[in-house]
DOPA-892369 format. One record per residue (C-alpha): residue in three letters; x, y, z. Coordinates in pm, whole numbers, padded with zeros to 5 digits, always signed. Example, Ala and Ser with C-alpha at 12.3 -4.5 7.8 and 13.67 -1.06 7.14 Angstrom:
REM DOPA-892369
ala+01230-00450+00780ser+01367-00106+00714
***
This chain:
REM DOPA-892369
unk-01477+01971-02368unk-01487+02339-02366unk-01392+02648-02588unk-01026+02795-02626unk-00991+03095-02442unk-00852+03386-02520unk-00450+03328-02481unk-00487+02948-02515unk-00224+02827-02744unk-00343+02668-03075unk-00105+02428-03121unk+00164+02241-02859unk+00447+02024-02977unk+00349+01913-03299unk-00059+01853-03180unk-00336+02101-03320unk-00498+02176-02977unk-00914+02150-03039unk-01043+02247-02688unk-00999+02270-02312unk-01040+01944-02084unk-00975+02151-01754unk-00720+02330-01607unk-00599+02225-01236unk-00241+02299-01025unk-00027+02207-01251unk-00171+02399-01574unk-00459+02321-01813unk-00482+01995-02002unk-00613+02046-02372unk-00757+01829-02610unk-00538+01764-02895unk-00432+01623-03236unk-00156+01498-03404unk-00131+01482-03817unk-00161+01154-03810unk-00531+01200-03646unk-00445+01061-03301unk-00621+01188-03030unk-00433+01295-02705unk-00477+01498-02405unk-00243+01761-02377unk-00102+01898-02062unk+00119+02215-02060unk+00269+02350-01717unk+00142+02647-01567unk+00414+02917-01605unk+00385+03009-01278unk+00602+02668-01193unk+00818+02699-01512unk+01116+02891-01304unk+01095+02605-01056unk+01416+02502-01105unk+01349+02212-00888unk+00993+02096-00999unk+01131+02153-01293unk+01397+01883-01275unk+01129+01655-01104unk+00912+01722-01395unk+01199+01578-01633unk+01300+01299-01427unk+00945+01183-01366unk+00864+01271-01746unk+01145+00976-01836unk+00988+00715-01517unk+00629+00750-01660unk+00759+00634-02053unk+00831+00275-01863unk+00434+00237-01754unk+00315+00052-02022unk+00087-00236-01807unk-00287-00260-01848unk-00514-00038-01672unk-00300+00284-01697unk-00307+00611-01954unk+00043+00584-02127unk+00230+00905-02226unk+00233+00964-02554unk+00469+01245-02597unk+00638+01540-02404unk+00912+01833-02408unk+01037+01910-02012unk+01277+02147-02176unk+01003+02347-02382unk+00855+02708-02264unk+00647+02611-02072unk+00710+02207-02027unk+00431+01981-02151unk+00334+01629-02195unk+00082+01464-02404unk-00124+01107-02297unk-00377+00919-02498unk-00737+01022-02508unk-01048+00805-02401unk-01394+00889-02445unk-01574+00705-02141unk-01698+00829-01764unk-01504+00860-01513unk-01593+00651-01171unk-01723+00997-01003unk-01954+01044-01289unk-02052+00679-01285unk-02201+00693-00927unk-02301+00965-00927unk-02502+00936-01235unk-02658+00559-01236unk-02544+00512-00848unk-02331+00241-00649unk-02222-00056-00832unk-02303-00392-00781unk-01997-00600-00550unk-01910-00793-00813unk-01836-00551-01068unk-01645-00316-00759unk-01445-00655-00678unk-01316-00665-01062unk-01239-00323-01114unk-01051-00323-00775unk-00806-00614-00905unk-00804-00357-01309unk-00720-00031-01041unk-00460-00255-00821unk-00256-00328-01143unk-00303-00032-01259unk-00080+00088-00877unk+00179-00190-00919unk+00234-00052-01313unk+00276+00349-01182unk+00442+00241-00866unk+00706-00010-01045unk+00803+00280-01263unk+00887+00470-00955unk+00599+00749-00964unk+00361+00777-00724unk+00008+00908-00831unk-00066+01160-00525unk-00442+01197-00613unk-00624+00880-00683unk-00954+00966-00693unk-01287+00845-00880unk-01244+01169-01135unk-00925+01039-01216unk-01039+00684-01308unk-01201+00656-01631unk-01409+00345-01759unk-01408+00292-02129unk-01464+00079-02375unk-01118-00084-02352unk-01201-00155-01961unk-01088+00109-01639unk-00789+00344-01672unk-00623+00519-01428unk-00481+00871-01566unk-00300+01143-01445unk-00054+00947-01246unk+00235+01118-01103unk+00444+01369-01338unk+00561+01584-01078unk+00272+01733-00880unk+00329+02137-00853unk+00174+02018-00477unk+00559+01922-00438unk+00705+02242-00517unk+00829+02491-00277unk+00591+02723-00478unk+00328+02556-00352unk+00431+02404-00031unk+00513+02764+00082unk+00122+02891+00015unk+00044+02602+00242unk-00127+02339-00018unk-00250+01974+00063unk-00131+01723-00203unk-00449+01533-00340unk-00856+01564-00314unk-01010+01575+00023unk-01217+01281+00077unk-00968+01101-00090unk-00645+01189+00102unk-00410+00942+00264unk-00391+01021+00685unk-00008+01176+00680unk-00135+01382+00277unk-00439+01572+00556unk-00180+01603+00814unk+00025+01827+00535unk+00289+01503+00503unk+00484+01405+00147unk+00295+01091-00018unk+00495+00759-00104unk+00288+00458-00257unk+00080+00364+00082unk-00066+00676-00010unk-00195+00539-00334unk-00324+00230-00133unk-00489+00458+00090unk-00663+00628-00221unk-00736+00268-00312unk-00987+00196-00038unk-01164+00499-00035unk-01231+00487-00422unk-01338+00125-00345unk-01549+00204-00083unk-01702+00480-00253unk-01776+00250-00589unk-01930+00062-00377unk-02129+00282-00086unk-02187+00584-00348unk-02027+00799-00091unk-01649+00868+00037unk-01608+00677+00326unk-01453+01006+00544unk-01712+01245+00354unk-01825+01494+00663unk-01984+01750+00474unk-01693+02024+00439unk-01337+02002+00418unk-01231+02041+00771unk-01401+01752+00952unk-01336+01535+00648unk-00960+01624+00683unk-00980+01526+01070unk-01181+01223+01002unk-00901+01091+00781unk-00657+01207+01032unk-00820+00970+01280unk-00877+00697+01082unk-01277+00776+01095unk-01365+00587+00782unk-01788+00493+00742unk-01816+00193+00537unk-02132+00037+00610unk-02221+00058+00294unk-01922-00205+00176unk-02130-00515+00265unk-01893-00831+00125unk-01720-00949+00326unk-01407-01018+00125unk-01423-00670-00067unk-01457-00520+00311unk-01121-00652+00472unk-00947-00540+00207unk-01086-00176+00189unk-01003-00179+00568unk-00674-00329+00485unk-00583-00024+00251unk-00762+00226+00512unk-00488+00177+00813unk-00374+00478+00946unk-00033+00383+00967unk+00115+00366+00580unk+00374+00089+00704unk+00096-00170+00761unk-00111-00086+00433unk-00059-00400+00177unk+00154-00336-00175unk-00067-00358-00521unk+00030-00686-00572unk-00072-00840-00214unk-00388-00655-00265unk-00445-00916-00624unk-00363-01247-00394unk-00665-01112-00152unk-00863-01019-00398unk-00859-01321-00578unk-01065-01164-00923unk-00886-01209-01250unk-00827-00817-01357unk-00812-00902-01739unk-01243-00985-01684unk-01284-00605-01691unk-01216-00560-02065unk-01455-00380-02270unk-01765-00270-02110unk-02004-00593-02028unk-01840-00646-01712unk-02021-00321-01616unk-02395-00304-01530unk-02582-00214-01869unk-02738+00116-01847unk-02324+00252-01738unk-02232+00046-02040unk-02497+00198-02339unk-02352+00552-02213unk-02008+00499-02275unk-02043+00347-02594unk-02305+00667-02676unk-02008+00875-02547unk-01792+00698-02758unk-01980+00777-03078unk-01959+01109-03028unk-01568+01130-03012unk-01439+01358-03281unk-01260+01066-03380unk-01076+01191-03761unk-01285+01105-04057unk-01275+00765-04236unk-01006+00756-04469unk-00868+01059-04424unk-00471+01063-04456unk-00287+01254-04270unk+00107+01312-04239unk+00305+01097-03999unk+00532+01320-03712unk+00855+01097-03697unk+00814+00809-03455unk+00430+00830-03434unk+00289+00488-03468unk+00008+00485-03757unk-00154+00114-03662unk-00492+00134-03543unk-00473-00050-03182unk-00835-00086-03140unk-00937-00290-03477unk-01069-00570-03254unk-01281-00304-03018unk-01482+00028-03046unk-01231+00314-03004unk-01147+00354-02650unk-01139+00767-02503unk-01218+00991-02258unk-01468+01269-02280unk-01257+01478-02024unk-00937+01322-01944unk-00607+01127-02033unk-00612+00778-02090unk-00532+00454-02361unk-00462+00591-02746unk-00757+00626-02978unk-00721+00512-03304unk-00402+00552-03461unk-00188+00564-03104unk+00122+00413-02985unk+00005+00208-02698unk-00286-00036-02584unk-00351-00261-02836unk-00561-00543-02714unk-00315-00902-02702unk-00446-01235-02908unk-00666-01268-02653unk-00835-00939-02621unk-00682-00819-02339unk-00579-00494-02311unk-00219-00342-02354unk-00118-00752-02533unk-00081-00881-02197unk-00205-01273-02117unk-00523-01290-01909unk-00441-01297-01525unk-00543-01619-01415unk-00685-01605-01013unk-00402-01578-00782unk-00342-01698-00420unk-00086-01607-00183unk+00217-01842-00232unk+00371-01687+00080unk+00534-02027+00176unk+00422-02216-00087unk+00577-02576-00132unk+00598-02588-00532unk+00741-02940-00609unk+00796-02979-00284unk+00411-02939-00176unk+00325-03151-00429unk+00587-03444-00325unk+00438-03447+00013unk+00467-03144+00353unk+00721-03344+00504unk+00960-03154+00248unk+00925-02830+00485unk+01098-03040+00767unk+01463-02898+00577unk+01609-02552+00602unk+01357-02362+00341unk+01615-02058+00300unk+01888-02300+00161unk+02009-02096-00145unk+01849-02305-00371unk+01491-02069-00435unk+01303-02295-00218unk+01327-02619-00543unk+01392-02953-00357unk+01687-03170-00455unk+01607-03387-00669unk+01700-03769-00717unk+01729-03774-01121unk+01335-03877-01118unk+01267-03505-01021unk+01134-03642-00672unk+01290-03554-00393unk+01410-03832-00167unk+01387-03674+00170unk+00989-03684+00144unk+01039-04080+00217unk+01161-04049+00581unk+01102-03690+00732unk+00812-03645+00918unk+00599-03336+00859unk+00593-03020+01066unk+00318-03068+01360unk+00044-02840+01350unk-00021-02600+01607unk-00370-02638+01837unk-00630-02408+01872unk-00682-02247+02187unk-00961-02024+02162unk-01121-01821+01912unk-01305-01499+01961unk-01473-01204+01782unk-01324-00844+01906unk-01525-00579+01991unk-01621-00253+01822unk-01483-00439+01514unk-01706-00450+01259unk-01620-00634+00985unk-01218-00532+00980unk-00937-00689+01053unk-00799-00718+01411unk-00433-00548+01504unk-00309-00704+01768unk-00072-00566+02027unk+00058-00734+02367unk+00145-00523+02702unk+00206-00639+03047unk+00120-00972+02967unk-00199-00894+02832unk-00344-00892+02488unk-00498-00640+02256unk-00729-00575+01974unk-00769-00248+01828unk-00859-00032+01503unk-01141-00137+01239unk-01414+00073+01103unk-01559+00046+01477unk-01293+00225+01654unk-01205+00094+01987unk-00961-00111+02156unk-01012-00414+02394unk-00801-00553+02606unk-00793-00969+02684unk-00696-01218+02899unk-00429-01428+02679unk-00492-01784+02813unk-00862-01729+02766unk-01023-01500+02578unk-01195-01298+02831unk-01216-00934+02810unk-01016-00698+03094unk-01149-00385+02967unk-01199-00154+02684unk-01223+00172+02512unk-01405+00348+02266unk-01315+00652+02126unk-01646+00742+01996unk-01743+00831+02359unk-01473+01107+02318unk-01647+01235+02009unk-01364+01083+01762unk-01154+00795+01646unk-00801+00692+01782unk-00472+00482+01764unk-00325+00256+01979unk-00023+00194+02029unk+00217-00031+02334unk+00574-00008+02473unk+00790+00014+02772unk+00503-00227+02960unk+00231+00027+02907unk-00067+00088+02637unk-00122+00443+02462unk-00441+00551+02374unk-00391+00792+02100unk-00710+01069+01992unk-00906+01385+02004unk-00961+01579+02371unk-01145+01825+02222unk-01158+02204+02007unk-00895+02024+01777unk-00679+01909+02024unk-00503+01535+02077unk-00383+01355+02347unk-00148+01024+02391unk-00309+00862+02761unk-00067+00637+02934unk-00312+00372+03070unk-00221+00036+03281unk-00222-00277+03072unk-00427-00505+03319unk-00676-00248+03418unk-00714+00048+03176unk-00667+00279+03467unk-00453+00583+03330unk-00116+00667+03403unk-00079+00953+03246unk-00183+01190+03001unk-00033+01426+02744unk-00198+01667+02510unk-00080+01831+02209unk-00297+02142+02154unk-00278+02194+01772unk-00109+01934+01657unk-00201+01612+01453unk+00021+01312+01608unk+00164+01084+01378unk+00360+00869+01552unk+00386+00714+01960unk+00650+00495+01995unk+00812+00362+02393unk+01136+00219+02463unk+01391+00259+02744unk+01177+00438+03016unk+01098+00705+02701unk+00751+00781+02536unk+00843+00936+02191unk+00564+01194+02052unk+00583+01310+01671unk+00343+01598+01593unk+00466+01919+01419unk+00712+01881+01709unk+00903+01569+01828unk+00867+01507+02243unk+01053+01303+02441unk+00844+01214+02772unk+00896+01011+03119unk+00703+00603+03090unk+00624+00668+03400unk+00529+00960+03495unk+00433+01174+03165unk+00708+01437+03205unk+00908+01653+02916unk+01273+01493+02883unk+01342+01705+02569unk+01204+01812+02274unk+01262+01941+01913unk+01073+02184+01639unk+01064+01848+01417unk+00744+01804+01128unk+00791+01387+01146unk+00556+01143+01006unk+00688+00805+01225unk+00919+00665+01444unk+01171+00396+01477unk+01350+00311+01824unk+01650+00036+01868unk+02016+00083+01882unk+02030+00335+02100unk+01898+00528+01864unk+01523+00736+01778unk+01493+00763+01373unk+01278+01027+01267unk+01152+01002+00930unk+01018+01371+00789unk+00969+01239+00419unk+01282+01364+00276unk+01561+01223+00538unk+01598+00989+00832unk+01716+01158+01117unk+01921+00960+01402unk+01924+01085+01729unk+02016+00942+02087unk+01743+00814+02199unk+01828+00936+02544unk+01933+01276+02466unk+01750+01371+02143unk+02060+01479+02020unk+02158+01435+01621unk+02379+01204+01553unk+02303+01152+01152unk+02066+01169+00886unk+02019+01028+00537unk+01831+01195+00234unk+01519+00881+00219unk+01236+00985-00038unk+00891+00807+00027unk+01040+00577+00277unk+00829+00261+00303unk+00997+00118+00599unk+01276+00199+00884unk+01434-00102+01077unk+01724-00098+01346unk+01861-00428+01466unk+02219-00571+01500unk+02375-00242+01550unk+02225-00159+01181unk+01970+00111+01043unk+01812-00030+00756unk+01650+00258+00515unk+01398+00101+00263unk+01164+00222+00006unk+01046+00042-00291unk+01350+00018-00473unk+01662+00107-00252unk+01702-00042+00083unk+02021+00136+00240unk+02174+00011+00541unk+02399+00230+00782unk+02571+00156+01088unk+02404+00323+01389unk+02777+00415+01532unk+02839+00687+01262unk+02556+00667+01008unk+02798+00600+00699unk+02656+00346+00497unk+02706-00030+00515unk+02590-00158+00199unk+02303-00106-00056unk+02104-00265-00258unk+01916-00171-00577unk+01579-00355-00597unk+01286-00430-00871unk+00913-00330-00762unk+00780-00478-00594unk+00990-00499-00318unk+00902-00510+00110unk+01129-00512+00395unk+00925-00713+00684unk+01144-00778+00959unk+01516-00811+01087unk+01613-01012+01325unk+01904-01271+01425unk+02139-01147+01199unk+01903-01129+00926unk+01699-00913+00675unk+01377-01068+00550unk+01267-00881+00204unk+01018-00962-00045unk+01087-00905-00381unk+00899-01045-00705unk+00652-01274-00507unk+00976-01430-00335unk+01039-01376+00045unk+01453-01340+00053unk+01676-01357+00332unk+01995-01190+00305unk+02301-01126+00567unk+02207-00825+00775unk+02612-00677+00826unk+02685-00771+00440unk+02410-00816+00217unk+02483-01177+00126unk+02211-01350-00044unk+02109-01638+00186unk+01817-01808+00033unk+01472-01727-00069unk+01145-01939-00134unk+00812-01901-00280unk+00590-01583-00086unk+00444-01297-00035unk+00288-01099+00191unk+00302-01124+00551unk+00593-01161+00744unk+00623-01144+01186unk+00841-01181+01412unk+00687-01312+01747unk+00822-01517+02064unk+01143-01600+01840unk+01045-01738+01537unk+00960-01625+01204unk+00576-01633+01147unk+00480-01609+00784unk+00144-01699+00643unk+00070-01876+00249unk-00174-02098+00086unk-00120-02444+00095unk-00141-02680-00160unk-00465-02841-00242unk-00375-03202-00156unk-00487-03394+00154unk-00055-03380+00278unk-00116-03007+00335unk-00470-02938+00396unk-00549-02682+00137unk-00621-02320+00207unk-00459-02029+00421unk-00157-02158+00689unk+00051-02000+00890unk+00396-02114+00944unk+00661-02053+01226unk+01019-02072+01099unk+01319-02122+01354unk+01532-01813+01256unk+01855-02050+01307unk+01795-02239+01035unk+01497-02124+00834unk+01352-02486+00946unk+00995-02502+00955unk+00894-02506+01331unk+00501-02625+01278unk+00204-02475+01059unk-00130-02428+01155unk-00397-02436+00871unk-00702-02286+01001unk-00620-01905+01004unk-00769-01744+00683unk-00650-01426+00566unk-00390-01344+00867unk-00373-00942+00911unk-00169-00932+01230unk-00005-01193+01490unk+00177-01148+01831unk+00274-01360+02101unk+00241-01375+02497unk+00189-01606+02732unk+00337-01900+02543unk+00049-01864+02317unk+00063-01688+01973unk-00232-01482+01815unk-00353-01442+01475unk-00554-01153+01387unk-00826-01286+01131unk-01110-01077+00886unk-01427-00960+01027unk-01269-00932+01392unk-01190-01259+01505unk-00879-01357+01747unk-00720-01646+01689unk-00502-01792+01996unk-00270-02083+01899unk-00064-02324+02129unk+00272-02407+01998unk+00376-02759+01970unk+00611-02889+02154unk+00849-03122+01900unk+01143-03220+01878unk+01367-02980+01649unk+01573-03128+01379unk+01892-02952+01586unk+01785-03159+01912unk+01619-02854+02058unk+01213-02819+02088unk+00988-02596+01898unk+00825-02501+02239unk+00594-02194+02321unk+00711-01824+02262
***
């Protein structure tokens, strides 16, 4: 803490201000106390922003979002006044280190102890991200450990970063080092951005280094750009594919805070208090502690109306932060440890699995029960026969189980996960912490060609369409360049460069190859020329309908895919996914999911949902969403509720059929462990399962065959059986 300075205000809202604990974009955050003795860190708005009319009214709406994040592992807000001169807000103070000063005091932590505070910080997402803020800077300085266990602070009240103040002097939203790929690029930052965040801090807890660290701020902002992410130093395995799993380039394909819980597999409510953490980190926050200027014993002090007096800590030592926001100190409204001395009252998170198709009752009766229609309206339960069995288990026979073809580790890898893509008949695996791409024979295994783009001096994308691959990366003095390149032999086609712009987004439909950069391109498949183009800042692209959706952060932009011309657009705030299928456009983010007709762009229907909530796919007439830990199926054209059952996770649609993946039950009927299962889209029947894929990351299909990409870089080919459907037909290959 330091001194006031001169023109520092002595008291804000009620709270006695006692010091300075920094000052930043958005104003300087004070130490604080109210007459009742509680402890908070007070922020007050620089004025600067205060005639902001529209940070302003962000500032109040995300004031009245942030009162709703009351889950473990966060700082809760205390107090505020948008409407005051200038606007403040007041959260609990913690005495404790913050992550940065952790490592970089007593050095990398063990894997263990990084595995449990990466389930503490993944709550901690799913609590700011369910009250519909996004954090924007998730960084180690902003994640304090304390007595009470980890808390994330200063979590999304309206960055000024958003302002037009601000975004007019040309500002980057967040930390470099610790930016998402479309935050470096200058983009607006939804919740993948957090997830983003969420692998780097990981991999720095762990590696005592940012992963994209390059020395100065320029080559670490193009490192993130490209996906260039170091993390030898992230040894476990486990830990590893899901850094890599929050570090993909595109946000659409990072997992959600919850998913991130199921992989993990570490109970989160281990990391209260301190002896979770190595013991030399431990004896300094509790020294830290004792040196709070907590109020004197006994002292009595008036109560401001609506200030809790209970002391929420009488179980632990009082929980603070020598520099920052977090959980109340003695005598604050929020964080009391439960009966069970966990914090914020919550019941201790028992170790979670994926239940992505999981069987429930049904599992335990027997797998034949996933013979029926799963999406049958009836939340995946299985009728029952008045003895709670259910009677169909008797004479259905169980799914068949898919064979293994061939299994093979990618190359240039590392210890990632494998995207796949398909092209031409042939298969490919690309992206990783080893960034290349490599292209395979399907029916065997064997390797066609490959590329690095570490020869070129930088990391890349890849990306497929219209029959041909697109290798995506740096040419050189800052430039990029999208190479058109023959599926079967690498040989290029074409090549187009962009020579100062970032590109975000390569997508190829309809004999067109669609460039985003700080300009959107239409070229030729074939031969690389200019159709048109458009002054456009977009940050991805959808093609189907007829239709190219441009999504710039703010609206979705239709336009015909042919022409480029605008056809309609719809305001869409920290999208999280873009669809068009069945002559629909379905807008998505966490909580809305809007659906317009491509024809005219008026809307269709909407839908209000709870966090957390994914759109995966849509396909024969359907929309597949998860929503709290259930995958749901709902009419595309209406919005009807079709059925739902037990999941999560991962959802793909590949050689038509519905490939989801979930932990099976631990009975000798299922097999135990991570399966995949292919559902006809018909009926929602279950087509055959295959039990030997762990964690799957990606899947596609060619050549009859269907591929799972697995953790630390393994392709898994599968051959579809050949059974009889219950509808007469077969469940043949793709």
């Amino acid at each position: 803490m330091e001194e006031l300075e001169r023109g520092d205000p002595r008291e804000v809202g009620g709270y006695r201000v006692l010091g300075r604990l920094g000052a930043g974009g958005m104003g300087v955050v004070y130490l604080g106390r109210s007459p009742a003795g509680t402890l908070v860190a007070v922020k007050v708005v620089s004025p600067r922003l205060v005639g902001d009319g529209r940070y302003r009214a962000r500032f109040r709406r995300e004031v009245a979002a942030a009162r709703t994040v009351t889950r473990a592992y966060t700082a809760p807000l205390v107090d505020a006044d948008p409407d005051a001169e200038p606007p403040w807000l007041a959260t609990a103070y913690l005495p404790g280190l913050s992550l940065d000063e952790a490592v970089g005091t007593f050095g990398a932590l063990p894997t263990a102890v990084v595995r449990l505070l990466a389930s503490a910080l993944a709550e901690a997402l799913a609590a700011i991200h369910g009250a519909g803020l996004v954090h924007r800077d998730f960084k180690p300085g902003n994640i304090m450990l304390t007595p009470g266990g980890p808390r994330v602070i200063d979590f999304g009240i309206a960055r000024p970063e958003d302002s037009a103040t601000l975004t007019q002097d040309g500002a980057l939203l967040g930390t470099p080092g610790f930016m998402s790929p479309e935050q470096a690029a200058g983009g607006r930052a939804g919740p993948p951005a957090d997830v983003f965040a969420l692998g780097s801090v990981l991999a720095y807890a762990t590696a005592g280094k940012a992963p994209f660290d390059a020395g100065n701020r320029i080559d670490t902002l193009q490192r993130i750009r490209r996906g260039q992410a170091d993390l030898a130093g992230v040894t476990d395995r486990r830990l590893r594919s899901v850094v890599a799993a929050c570090l993909r380039r595109d946000p659409r394909h990072r997992p959600a805070p919850d998913a991130l819980l199921d992989l993990l597999g570490e109970p989160a409510a281990s990391v209260h208090g301190t002896r979770w953490l190595p013991a030399a980190l431990a004896e300094e926050i509790d020294a830290r502690t004792a040196r709070t200027p907590w109020p004197q014993a006994g002292a009595v002090a008036p109560v401001r109306p609506g200030e809790a007096t209970a002391d929420p800590f009488a179980e632990t030592a009082a929980t603070g932060t020598t520099g920052e926001a977090g959980a109340p100190g003695p005598g604050g409204p929020r964080g009391a440890p439960g009966p069970a001395g966990t914090p914020g009252g919550g019941t201790p998170r028992t170790r979670r699995r994926a239940l992505l198709l999981g069987l429930g009752a049904a599992a335990v009766a027997g797998a034949a029960a996933l013979a029926r229609p799963l999406l049958d309206g009836s939340d995946g339960a299985p009728p029952a026969d008045g003895r709670g069995r259910d009677p169909g288990t008797r004479t259905t026979p169980p799914p068949p189980e898919a064979g293994a073809v061939w299994r093979k580790r990618a190359r240039y890898r590392g210890d990632s996960p494998t995207g796949l893509h398909t092209a031409g008949g042939v298969l490919f695996a690309h992206g990783g912490d080893r960034p290349g791409v490599q292209a395979l024979d399907p029916r065997t295994g064997d390797e066609l060609w490959r590329h690095r783009w570490d020869d070129d001096g930088g990391g890349g994308e890849f990306a497929t369409g219209d029959g041909t691959a697109y290798l995506v990366g740096p040419a050189g003095d800052g430039a990029e360049r999208v190479v058109a390149v023959d599926p079967a032999t690498g040989g290029e086609r074409w090549t187009y460069e962009e020579e100062f712009g970032f590109i975000q987004s390569v997508v190829a439909a309809g004999g067109l190859t669609y460039v985003a950069t700080d300009r959107l391109v239409a070229l030729d498949s074939r031969g690389g020329g200019e159709r048109w183009s458009h002054a456009a800042n977009v940050f991805s692209l959808t093609v189907g309908s007829g239709l190219l959706l441009a999504d710039d952060g703010e609206e979705v932009t239709a336009l015909g895919a042919a022409d480029g011309k605008r056809r309609w657009s719809h305001p869409a705030e920290d999208t999280t996914a873009v669809l068009a299928a069945d002559g629909l456009v379905f807008v998505c983010d966490a909580f809305l999911h809007l659906v317009v007709r491509t024809a005219d762009g008026r809307t269709a229907w909407k839908r209000q949902l709870d966090y957390p909530s994914t759109v995966h796919a849509a396909a024969g007439g359907l929309l597949y969403v998860e929503q709290k830990r259930r995958l749901q199926a709902w009419r595309a054209a209406t919005g009807d509720h079709v059925g739902s059952f037990p999941g999560q996770g991962f959802v793909a649609l590949a050689g038509g059929a519905v490939h989801v993946r979930g932990s099976g039950t631990e009975d000798a009927a299922t097999g135990g462990g991570e399966r995949l299962y292919a559902l006809d889209p018909a009926d929602r029947s279950v087509l055959w399962t295959y039990g030997g894929a762990e964690y799957v990351h990606d899947l596609t299909a060619t050549a009859g065959l269907v591929f799972a990409g697995l953790p630390d870089g393994y392709v898994q080919a599968l051959r579809p059986p050949t059974a009889r459907r219950p509808n007469g037909g077969t469940s043949g290959a793709p």
